[in-house]
C-alpha positions as a printed NumPy array, in Angstrom:
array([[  0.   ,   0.   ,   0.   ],
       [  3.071,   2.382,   0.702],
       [  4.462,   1.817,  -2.718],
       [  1.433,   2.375,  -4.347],
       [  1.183,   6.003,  -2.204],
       [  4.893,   6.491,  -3.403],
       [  4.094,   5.615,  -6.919],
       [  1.032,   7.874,  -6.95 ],
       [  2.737,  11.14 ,  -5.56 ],
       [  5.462,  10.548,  -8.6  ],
       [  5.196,  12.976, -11.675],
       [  3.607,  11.754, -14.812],
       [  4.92 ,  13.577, -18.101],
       [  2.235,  15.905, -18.622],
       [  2.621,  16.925, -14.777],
       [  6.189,  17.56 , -15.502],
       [  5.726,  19.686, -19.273],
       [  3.092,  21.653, -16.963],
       [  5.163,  22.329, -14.462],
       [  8.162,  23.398, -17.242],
       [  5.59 ,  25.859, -19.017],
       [  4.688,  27.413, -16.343],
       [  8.089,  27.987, -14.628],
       [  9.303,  28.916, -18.65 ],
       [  6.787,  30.057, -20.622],
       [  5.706,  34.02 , -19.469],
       [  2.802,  35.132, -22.041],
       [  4.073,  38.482, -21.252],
       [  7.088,  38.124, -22.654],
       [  4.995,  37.493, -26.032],
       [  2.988,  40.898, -25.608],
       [  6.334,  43.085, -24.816],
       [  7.971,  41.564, -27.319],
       [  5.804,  43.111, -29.769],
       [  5.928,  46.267, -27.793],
       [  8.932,  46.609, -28.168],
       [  9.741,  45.363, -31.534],
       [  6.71 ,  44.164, -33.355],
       [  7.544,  41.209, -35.927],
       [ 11.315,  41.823, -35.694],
       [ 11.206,  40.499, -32.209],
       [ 10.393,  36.864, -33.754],
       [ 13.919,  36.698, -35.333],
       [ 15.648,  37.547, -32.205],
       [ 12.947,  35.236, -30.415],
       [ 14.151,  32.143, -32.634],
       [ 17.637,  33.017, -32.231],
       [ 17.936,  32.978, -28.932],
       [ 15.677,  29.812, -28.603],
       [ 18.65 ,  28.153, -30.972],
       [ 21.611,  29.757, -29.252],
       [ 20.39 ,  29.147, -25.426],
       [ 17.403,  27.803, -24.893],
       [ 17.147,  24.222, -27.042],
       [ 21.018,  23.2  , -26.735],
       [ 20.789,  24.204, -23.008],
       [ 17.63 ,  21.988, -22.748],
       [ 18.713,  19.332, -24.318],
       [ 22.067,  19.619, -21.983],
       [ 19.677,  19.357, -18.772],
       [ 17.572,  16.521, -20.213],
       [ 21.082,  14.555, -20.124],
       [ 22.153,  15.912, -16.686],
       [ 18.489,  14.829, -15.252],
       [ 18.953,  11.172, -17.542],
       [ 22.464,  10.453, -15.913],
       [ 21.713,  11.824, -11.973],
       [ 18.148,  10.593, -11.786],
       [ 18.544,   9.052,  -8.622],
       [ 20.649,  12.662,  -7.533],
       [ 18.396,  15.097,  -5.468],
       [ 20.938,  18.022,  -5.35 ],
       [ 19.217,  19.379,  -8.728],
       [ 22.172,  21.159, -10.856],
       [ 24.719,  21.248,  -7.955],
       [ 24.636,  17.613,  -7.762],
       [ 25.102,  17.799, -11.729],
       [ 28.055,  20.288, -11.238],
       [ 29.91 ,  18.333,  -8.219],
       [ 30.193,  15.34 , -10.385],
       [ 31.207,  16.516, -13.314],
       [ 33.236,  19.103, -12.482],
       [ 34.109,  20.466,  -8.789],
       [ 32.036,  21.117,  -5.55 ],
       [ 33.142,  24.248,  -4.505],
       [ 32.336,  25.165,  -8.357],
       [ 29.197,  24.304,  -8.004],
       [ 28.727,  25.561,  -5.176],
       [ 29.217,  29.193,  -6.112],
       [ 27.192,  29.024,  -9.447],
       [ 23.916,  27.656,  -7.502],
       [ 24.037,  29.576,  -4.543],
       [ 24.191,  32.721,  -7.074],
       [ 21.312,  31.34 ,  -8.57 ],
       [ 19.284,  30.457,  -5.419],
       [ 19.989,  33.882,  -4.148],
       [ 18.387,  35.321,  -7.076],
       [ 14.764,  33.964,  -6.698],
       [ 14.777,  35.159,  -3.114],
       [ 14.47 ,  38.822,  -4.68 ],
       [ 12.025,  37.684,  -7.33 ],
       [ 10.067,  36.356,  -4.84 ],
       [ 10.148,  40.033,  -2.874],
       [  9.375,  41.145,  -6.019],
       [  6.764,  39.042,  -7.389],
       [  5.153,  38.596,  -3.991],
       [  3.64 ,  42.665,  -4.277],
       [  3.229,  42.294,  -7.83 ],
       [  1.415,  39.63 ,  -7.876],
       [ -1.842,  41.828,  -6.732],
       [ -1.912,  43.856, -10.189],
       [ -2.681,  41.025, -12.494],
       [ -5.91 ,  40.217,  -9.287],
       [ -6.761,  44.077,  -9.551],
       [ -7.017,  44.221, -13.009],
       [ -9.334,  40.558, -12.764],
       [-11.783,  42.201, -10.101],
       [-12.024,  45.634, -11.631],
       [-10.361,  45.468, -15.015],
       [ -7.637,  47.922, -14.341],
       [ -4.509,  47.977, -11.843],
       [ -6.184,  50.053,  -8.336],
       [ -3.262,  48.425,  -6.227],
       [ -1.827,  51.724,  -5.541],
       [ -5.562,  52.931,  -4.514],
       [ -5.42 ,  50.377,  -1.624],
       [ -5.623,  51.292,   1.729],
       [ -5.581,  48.655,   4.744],
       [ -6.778,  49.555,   8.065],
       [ -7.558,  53.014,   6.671],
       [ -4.294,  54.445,   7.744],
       [ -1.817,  51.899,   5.211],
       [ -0.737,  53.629,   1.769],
       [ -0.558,  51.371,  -1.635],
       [  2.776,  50.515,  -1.051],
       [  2.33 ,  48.991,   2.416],
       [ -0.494,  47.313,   1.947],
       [  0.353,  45.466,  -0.831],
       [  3.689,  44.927,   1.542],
       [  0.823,  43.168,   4.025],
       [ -0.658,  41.335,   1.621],
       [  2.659,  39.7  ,  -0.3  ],
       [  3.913,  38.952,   3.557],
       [  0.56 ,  37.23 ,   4.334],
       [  1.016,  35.546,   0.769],
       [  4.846,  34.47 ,   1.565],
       [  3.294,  32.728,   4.659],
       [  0.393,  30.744,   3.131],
       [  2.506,  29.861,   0.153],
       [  5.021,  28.429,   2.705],
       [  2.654,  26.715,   4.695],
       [  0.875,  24.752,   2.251],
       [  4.323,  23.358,   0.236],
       [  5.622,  22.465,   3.519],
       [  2.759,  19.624,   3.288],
       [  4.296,  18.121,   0.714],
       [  4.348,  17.995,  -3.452],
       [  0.981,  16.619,  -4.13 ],
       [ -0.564,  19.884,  -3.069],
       [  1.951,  21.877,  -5.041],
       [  0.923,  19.477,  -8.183],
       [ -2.139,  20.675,  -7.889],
       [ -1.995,  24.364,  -8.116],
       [  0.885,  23.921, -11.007],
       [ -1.658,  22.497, -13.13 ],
       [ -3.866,  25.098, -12.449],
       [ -1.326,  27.475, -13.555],
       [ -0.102,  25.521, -16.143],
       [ -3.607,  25.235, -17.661],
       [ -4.728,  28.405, -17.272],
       [ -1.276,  29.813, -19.209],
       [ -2.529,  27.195, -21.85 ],
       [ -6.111,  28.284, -22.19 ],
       [ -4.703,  32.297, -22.205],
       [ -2.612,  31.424, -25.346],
       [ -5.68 ,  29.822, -26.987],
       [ -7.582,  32.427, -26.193],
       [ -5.275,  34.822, -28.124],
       [ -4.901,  32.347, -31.267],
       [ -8.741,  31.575, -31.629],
       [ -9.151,  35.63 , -31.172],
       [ -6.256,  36.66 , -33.742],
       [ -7.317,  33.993, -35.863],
       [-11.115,  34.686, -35.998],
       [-10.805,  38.374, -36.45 ],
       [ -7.843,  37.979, -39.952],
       [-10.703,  35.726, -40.95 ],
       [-13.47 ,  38.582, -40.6  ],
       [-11.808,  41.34 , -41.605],
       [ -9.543,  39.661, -44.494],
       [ -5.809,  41.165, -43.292],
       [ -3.454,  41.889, -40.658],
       [ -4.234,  44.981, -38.389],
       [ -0.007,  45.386, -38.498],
       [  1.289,  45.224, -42.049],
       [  2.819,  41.809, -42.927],
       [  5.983,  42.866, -45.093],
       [  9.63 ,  41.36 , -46.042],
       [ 10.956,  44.123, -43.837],
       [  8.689,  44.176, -40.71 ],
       [ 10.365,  41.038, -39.701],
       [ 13.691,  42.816, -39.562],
       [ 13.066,  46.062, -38.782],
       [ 10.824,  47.362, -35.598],
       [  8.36 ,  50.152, -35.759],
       [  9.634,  51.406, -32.653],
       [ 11.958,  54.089, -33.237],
       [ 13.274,  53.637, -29.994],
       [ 15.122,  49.935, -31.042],
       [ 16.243,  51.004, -34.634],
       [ 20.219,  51.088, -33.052],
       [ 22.216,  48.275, -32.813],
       [ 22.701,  48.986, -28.513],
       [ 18.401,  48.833, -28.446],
       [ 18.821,  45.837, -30.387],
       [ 21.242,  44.434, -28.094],
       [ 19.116,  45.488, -25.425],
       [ 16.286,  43.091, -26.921],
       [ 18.601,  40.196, -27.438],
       [ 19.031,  40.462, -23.383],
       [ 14.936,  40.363, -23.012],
       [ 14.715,  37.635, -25.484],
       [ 17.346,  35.271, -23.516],
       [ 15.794,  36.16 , -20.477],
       [ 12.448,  34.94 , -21.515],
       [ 13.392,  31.619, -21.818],
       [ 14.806,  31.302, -17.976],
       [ 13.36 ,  28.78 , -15.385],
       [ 14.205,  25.671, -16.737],
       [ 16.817,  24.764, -14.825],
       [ 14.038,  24.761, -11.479],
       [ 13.043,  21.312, -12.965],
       [ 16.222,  19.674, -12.383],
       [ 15.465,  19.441,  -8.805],
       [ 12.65 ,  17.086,  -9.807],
       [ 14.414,  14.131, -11.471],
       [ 13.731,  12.048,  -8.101],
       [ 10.242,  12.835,  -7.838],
       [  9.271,  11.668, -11.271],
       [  7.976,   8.536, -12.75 ],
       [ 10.167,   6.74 , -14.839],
       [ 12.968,   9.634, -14.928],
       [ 15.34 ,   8.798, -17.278],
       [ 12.672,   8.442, -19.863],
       [ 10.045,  11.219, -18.494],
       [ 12.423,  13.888, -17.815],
       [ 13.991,  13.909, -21.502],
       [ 11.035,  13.802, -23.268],
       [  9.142,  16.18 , -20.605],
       [ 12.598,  18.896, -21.717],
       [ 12.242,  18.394, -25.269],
       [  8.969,  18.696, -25.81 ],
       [  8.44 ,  21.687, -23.593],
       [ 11.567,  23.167, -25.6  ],
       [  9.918,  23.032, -28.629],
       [  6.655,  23.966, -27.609],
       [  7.503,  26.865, -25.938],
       [ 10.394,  28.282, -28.714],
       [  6.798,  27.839, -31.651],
       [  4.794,  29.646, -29.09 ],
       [  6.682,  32.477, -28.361],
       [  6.933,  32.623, -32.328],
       [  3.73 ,  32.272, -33.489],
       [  2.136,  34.758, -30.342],
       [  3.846,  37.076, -31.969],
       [  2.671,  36.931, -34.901],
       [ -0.885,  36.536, -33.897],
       [ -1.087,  39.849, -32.013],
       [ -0.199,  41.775, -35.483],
       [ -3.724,  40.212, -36.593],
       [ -5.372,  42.273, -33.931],
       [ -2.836,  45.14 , -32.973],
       [ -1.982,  48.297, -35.428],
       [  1.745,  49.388, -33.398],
       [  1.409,  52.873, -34.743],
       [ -2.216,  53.023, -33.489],
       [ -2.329,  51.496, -30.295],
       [  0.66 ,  52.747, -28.825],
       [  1.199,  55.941, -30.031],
       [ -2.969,  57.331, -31.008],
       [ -4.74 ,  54.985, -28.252],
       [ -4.393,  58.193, -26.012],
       [ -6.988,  56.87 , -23.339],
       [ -4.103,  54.554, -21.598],
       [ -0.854,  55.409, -20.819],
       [  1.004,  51.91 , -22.061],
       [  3.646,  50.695, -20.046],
       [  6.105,  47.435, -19.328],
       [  3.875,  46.692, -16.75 ],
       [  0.292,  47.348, -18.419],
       [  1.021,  46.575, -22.263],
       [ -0.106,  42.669, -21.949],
       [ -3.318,  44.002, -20.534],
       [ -3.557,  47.056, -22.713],
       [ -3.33 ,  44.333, -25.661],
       [ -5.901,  41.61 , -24.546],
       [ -8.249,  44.761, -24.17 ],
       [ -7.581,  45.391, -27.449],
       [ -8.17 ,  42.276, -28.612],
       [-11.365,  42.061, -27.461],
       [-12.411,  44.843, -28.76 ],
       [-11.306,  44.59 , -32.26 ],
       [-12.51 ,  40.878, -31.774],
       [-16.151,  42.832, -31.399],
       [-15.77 ,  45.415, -34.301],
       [-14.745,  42.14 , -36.497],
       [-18.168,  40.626, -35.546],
       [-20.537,  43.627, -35.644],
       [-20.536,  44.892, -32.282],
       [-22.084,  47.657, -31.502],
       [-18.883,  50.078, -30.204],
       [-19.914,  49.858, -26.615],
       [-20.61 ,  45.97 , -27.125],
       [-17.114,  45.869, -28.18 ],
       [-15.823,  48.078, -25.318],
       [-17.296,  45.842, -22.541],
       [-15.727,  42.432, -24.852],
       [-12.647,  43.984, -24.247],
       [-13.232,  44.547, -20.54 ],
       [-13.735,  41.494, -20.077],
       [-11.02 ,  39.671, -21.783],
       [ -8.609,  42.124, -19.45 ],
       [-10.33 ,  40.363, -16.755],
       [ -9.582,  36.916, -17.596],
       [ -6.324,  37.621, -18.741],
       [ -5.605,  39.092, -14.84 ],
       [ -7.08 ,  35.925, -13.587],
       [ -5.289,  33.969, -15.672],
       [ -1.973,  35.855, -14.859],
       [ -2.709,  35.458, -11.138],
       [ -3.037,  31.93 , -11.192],
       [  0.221,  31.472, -13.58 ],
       [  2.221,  33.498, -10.936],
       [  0.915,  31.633,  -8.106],
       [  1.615,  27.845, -10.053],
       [  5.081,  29.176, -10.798],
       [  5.371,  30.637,  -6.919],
       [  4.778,  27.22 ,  -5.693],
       [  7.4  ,  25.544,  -7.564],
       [  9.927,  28.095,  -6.84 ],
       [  8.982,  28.754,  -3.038],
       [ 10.917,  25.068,  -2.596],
       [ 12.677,  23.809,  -5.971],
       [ 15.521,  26.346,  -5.707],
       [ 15.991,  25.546,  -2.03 ],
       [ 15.264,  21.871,  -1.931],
       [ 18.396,  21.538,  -4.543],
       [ 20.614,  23.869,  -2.686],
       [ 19.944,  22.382,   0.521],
       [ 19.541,  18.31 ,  -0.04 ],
       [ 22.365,  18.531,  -3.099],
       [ 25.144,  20.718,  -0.954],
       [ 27.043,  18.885,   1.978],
       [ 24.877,  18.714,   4.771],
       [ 27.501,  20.488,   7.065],
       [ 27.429,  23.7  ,   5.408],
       [ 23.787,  24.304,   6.599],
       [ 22.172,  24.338,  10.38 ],
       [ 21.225,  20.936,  11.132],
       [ 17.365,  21.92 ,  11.184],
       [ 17.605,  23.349,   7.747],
       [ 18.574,  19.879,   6.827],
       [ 15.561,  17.728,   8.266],
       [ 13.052,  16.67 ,   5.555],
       [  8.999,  16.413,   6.439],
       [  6.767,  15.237,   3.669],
       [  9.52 ,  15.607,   1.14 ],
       [ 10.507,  19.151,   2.059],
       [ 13.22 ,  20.877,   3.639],
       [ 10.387,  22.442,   6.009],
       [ 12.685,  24.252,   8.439],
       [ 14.642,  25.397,   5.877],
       [ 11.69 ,  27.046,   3.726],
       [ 10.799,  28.847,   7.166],
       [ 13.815,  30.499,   7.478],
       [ 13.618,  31.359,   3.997],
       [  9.966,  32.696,   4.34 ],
       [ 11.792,  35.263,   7.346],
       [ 14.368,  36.407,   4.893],
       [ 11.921,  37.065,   2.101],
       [  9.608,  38.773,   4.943],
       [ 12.032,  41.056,   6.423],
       [ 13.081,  42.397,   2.424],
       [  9.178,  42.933,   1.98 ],
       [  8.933,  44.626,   5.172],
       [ 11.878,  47.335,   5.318],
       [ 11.028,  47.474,   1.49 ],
       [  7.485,  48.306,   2.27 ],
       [  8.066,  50.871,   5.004],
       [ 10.826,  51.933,   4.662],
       [ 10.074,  55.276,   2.293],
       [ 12.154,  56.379,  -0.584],
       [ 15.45 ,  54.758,   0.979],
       [ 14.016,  51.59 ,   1.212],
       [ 12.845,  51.564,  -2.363],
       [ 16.073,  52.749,  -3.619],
       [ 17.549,  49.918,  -1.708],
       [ 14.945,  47.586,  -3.778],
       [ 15.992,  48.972,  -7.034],
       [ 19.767,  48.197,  -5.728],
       [ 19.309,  44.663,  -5.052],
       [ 17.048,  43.957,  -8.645],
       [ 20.177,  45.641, -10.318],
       [ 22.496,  43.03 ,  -8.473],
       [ 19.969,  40.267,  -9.081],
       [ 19.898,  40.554, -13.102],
       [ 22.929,  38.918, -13.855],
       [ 23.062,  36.953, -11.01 ],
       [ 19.599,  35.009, -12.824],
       [ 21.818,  33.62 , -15.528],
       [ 25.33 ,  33.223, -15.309],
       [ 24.604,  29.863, -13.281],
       [ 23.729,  29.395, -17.054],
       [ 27.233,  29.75 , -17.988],
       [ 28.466,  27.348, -14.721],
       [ 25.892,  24.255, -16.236],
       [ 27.122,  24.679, -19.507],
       [ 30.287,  24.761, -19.236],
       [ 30.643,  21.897, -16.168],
       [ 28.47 ,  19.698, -18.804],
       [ 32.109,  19.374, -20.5  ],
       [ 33.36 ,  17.444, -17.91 ],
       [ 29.834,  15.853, -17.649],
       [ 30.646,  14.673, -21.648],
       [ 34.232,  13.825, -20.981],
       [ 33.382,  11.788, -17.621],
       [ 32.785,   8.118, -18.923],
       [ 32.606,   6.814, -15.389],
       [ 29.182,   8.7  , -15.531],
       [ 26.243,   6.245, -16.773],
       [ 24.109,   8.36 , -19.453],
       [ 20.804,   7.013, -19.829],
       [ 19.881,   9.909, -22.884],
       [ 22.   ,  11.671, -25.027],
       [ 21.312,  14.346, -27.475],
       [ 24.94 ,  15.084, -28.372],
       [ 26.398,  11.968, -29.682],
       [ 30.046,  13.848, -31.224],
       [ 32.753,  15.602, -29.206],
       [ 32.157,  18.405, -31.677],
       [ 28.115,  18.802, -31.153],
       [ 28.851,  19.185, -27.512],
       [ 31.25 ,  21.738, -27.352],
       [ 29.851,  24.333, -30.168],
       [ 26.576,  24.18 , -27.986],
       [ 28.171,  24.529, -24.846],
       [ 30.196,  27.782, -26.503],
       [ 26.63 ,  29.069, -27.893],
       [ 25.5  ,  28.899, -24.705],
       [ 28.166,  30.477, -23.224],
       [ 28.579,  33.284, -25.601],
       [ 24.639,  33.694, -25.67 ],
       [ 24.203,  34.18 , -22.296],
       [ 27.787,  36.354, -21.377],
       [ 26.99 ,  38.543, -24.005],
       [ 23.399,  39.241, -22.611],
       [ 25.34 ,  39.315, -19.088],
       [ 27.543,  42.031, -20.359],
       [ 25.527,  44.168, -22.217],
       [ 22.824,  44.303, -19.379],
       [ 25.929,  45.681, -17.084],
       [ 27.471,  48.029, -20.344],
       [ 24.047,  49.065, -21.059],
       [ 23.475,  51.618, -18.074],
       [ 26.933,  53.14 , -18.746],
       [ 26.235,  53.895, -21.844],
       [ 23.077,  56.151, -20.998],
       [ 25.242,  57.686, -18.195],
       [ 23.961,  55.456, -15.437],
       [ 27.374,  54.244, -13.609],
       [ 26.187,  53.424, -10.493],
       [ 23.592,  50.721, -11.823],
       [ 26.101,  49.692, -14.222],
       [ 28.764,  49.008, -10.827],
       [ 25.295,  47.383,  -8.93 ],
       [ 24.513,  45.017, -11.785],
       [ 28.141,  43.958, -11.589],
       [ 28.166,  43.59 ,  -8.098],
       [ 25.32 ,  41.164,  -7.705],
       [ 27.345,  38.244,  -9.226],
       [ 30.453,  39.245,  -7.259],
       [ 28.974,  39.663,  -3.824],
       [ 26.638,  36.428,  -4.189],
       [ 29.835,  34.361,  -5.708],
       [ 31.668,  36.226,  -3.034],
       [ 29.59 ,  34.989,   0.054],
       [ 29.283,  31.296,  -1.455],
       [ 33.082,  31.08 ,  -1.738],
       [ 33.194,  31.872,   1.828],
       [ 30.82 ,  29.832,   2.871],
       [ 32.242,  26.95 ,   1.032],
       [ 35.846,  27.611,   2.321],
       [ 34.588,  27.01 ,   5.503],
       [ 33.065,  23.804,   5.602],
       [ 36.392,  22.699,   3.685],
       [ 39.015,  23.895,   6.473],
       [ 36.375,  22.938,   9.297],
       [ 35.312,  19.505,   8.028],
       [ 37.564,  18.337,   4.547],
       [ 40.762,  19.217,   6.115],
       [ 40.19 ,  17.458,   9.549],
       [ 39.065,  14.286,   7.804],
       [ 41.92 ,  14.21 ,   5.89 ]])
């Protein structure tokens, strides 16, 4: 009866492509893509799925084949093919990252709710207790989130399987809604509300990203979109049939997700005029953080004029589709919250050498690392809190640590790829799966990789110089270095307290 119960709780594949998506996949990313570039962002969209995402897939499908049985996630991957302390620094760098997108994610995660209750973003309207501003009450709120979020994947992964799904599916049903839509309104009207032409797919109709440093600039967005993969790693023990599952789970999420991105693109020209919606709309001010639900409102709307509508019919269509996009949003962020509330730290905490940690962080209940996520939950509390209520210092000090936080996000890139080298040159390691059968495949990914994802690394740092910004430029170099910094440390300890004596 216990086996069956263990055999149960086990991923299936589409459990594990949902839970991919929706740590991966960011329909946003579709949306301010085209904000920002229109068509031309497909090219760089594509390239950057060949260059980084797909090889570096396909290089984790291999790691999660050959460690299966491994619960360290990538450090475990790291350690054995190339060197502890290594590893070490590049996944610390990378947990320490999603603490701050969790501070950040955990206040923003209202808007998207807002916008599904009322159609439009009244977070900063919000006042608690009748004495609480915008800012600290959505503080309250993301600390009471951080808390419940904690509580409930401290019971163990079947609950988090269940919200993922939800999140997973309701990404899915978002992106269908905007196919059927762009589809069914280039069937009534007959064309594309943005101009299909040889040169829109090269050239933006932004004049803000007609230089080759705003291009660069885009390459950096469009590498970034395709981060979160490496979350799943930490689930090659909990899955069914792993060295089978997790490869096919990778690929197929790789692909999926490189089309999507793609072809969303595309299908918001059959609904969205650039020059007209961004620059003659005039009734909302479009920004980063309001364009996705700028252009579902939109959609709807020209969705009714394509059938008919009367204009307010059309007006109230559009409302509505704003709506469900926030609730869809809202449950996307919370499915991806509950995998990354314990993936990140379960690796870093059961893959690292136990003596590096306090012994209660290392206790498992129902799967979890429960003290450990506790302690974490405090951390991410007492950022929210001084960030909340603190004033202008507090926020500058938020701005500080995203800066640091940036590049810290993907250079553990650069520390998988290049340790799966020693993974490929390691025949004492059993690979189930392999996608790069010649010495040669193997090492021009692993350079694309690490090309890709430097050069996005250094042009997000050179990028703020160049517009006269030093100081961000020197924070968004010092995240890496301070993070790398404190994980050398710590790792230099356990060595001359616990290596050294045993030798």
């Amino acid at each position: 009866m216990a086996d069956q119960s263990a055999k149960k709780s086990k991923l299936t594949l589409s459990a594990l492509i949902l839970m991919i998506f929706t740590s991966v996949f960011g329909f946003t990313n579709i949306t301010k893509a085209f904000y920002l570039m229109g068509y031309a962002s497909i090219l760089w969209y594509i390239l950057a799925a060949v260059v980084f995402f797909i090889p570096y897939a396909f290089m984790i499908a291999e790691y999660g084949a050959a460690f299966k049985d491994e619960k360290g996630g990538m450090y475990s991957w790291m350690a054995n093919s190339y060197n502890p302390k290594f590893a070490f620094v590049g996944t610390f760098m990378w947990y320490a990252s999603y603490i701050i997108w969790m501070v950040n994610v955990g206040s923003g995660i209202w808007i998207p709710l807002s916008n599904a209750i009322f159609g439009v973003d009244k977070t900063q309207s919000w006042h608690l207790f009748g004495m609480l501003n915008g800012v600290q009450t959505l503080g309250i709120l993301a600390i009471v989130w951080i808390i419940f979020l904690t509580y409930v994947s401290s019971h163990g992964l079947d609950r988090i399987k269940k919200i993922t799904s939800v999140g997973g599916t309701a990404v899915a049903l978002i992106n269908i809604l905007l196919f059927l839509g762009g589809f069914i309104i280039l069937i009534l009207n007959g064309h594309m509300a943005q101009p299909l032409s040889l040169r829109a797919f090269f050239v933006s109709p932004n004049p803000d990203y007609h230089s080759m440093t705003s291009i660069f600039s885009f390459t950096v967005f469009a590498i970034f979109a395709y981060g979160g993969l490496e979350v799943v790693g930490g689930l090659v023990d909990q899955t069914e049939n792993a060295e089978k599952t997790v490869p096919r789970a990778l690929t197929i999420s790789a692909i999926v997700i490189s089309v999507g991105y793609a072809l969303g693109i595309f299908m918001v020209g059959t609904f969205t005029n650039w020059k007209f919606t961004f620059e003659e709309f005039g009734t909302v001010k479009v920004t980063m953080g309001n364009v996705s639900y700028v252009m579902m409102n939109n959609m709807g709307y020209q969705l009714g004029l394509a059938m008919h509508l009367s204009r307010a019919a059309a007006v109230t269509l559009g409302e509505w589709i704003s709506r469900y996009m926030g609730i869809s949003m809202f449950l996307s962020l919370t499915g991806g919250f509950f995998t990354l509330i314990y993936s990140p730290l379960k690796q870093l905490i059961e893959g690292t050498p136990k003596q590096i940690w306090p012994k209660s962080w290392t206790k498992m209940r129902n799967g979890m690392p429960v003290n450990a996520m506790w302690s974490q939950a405090i951390i991410v509390i007492v950022i929210i809190a001084i960030v909340s209520f603190g004033g202008s210092d507090a926020q500058a000090f938020f701005n500080i640590l995203i800066s640091m936080t940036n590049v810290s996000m993907t250079i553990p890139y650069m520390f998988v790829a290049f340790a799966f080298l020693g993974f490929k040159r390691n025949k004492n390691i059993v690979k189930p799966f392999e996608m790069f059968h010649k010495k040669w495949t193997t090492e021009v990914c692993v350079w694309l990789v690490l090309f890709s994802v430097g050069f996005a690394n250094f042009f997000t740092i050179l990028q703020p110089a160049l517009t006269g910004d030093y100081l961000q430029a020197i924070e968004t170099a010092a995240g890496p270095i301070l993070f790398g910094g404190v994980a050398w440390w710590m790792y230099s300890h356990y060595e001359n307290k616990y290596v050294k004596n045993q030798n």
